[in-house]
C-alpha positions in Angstrom: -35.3 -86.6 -54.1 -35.2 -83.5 -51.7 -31.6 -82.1 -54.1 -33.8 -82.4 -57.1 -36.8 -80.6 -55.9 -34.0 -77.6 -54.5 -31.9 -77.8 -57.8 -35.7 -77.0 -59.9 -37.4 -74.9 -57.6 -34.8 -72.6 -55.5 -36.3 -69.7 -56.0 -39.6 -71.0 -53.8 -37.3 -70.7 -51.0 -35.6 -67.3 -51.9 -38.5 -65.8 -52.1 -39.7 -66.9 -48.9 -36.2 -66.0 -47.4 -36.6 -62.6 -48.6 -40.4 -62.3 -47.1 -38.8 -63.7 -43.9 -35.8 -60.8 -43.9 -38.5 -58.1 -44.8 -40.8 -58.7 -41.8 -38.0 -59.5 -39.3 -36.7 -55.8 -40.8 -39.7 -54.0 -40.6 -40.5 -55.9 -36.8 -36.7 -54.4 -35.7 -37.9 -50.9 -37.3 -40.9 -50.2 -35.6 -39.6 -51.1 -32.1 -36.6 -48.3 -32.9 -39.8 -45.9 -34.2 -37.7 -45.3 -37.7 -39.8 -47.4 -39.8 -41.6 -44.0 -41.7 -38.0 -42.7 -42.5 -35.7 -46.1 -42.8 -38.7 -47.9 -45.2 -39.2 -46.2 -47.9 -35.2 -46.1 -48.5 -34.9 -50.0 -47.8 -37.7 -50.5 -50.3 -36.3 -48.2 -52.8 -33.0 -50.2 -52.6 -34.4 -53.6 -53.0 -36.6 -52.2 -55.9 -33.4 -50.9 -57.4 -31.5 -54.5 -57.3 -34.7 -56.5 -58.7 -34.5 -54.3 -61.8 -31.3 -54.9 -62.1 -31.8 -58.8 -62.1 -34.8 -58.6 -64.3 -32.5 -59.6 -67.1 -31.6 -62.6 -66.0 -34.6 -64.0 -64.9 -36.8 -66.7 -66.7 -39.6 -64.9 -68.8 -42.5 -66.0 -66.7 -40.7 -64.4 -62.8 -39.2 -61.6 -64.7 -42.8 -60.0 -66.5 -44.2 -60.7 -62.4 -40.9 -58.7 -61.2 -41.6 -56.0 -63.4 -44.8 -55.4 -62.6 -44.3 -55.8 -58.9 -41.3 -53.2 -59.4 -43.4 -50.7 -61.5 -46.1 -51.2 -58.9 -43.9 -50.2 -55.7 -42.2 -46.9 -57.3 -45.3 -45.8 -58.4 -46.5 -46.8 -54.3 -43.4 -44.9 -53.1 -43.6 -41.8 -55.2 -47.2 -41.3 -55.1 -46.7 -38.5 -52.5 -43.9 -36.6 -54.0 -45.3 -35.0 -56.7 -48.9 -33.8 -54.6 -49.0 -30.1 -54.8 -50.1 -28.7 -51.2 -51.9 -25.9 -50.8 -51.1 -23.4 -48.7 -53.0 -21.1 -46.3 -50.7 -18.2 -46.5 -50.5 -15.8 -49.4 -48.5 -15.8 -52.2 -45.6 -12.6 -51.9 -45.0 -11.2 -55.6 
């Protein structure tokens, strides 16, 4: 019974594998103080790999991949491209 339910429905406990490992990493980050700097590469990686597996995912996890992939660049790049002002002067 219990083989059956792990051979159709693996994924469930990936996925919660993978929430487990990303809290238990960003737990061990903040203790050390490098969770600004270490985070946004970490996320960027695992970002990187799901689109990479998007292919080979069943239609319904992959369009939900997608969007959560499109969604987190767009989270970790919303800063780059702000233009700051500055308080001194322009030299020509």
């Amino acid at each position: 019974m219990i083989e059956r339910w792990l051979m159709d429905y693996w994924w469930i406990l990936a996925a919660l594998l993978y929430v487990i490992l990303l809290i238990v990493v960003m737990r061990v980050l903040a203790r050390r103080g490098t969770f600004d700097t270490v985070w946004p590469r970490i996320t960027l990686a695992v970002t990187c790999v799901l689109i990479i597996l998007i292919p080979t995912m069943h239609s319904p996890l992959s369009y939900v991949v997608a969007v959560g992939s499109v969604f987190n660049l767009l989270v970790l790049f919303k800063g780059m491209f702000k233009s700051e002002s500055s308080s001194e002067p322009v030299e020509r």
